[in-house]
C-alpha positions as CSV (number, residue, x, y, z in Angstrom):
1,X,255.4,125.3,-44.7
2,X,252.4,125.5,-42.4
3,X,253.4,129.0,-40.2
4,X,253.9,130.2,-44.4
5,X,250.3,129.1,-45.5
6,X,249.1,131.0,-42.0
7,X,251.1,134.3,-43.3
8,X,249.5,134.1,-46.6
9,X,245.9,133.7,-44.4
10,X,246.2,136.5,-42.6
11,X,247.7,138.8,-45.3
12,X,244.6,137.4,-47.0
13,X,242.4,138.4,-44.6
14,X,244.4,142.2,-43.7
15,X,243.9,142.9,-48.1
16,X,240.2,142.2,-47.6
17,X,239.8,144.3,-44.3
18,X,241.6,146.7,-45.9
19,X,239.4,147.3,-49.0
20,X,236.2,147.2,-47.2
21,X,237.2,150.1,-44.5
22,X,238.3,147.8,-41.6
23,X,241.7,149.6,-40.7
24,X,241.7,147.8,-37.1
25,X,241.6,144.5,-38.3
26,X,243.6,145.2,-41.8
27,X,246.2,146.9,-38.9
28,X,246.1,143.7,-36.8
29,X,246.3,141.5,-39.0
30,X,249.1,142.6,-41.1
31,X,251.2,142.5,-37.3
32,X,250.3,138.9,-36.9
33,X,251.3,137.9,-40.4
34,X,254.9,139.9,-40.2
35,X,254.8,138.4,-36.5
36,X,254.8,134.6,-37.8
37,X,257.0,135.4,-41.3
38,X,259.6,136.2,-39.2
39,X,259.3,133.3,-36.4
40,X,259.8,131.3,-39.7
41,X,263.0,133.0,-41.5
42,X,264.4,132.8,-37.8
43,X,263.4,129.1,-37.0
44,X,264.5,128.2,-40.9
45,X,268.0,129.7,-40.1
46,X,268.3,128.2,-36.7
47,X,268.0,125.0,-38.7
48,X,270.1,125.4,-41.6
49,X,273.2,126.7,-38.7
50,X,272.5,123.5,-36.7
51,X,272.9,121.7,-40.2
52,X,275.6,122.9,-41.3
53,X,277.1,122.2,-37.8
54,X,276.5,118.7,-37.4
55,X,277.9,118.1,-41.5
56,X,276.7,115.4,-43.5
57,X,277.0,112.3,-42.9
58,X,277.9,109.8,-45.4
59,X,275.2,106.4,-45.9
């Protein structure tokens, strides 16, 4: 939830650059943002394999 909130910041932050001529830092930070959304879908799936691996456990 927290690297998703960060995405959201910096796509935030690349929309505004954008719209007030800063194609650097609109350019940067739309690569950080795609850089950490993906981290997440990996780590996410990385956990969901390793739980459908270990099975559930009954309580």
């Amino acid at each position: 939830m927290i690297m998703l909130s960060w995405v959201v910041t910096f796509l935030v932050i690349a929309l505004i650059a954008g719209i007030l001529g800063f194609g650097g830092i609109a350019g940067a930070s739309i690569e950080i943002a795609k850089t950490i959304f993906f981290i997440a879908v990996i780590l996410f799936l990385v956990s969901a394999v390793i739980g459908l691996a270990r099975g559930r456990t009954r309580v």
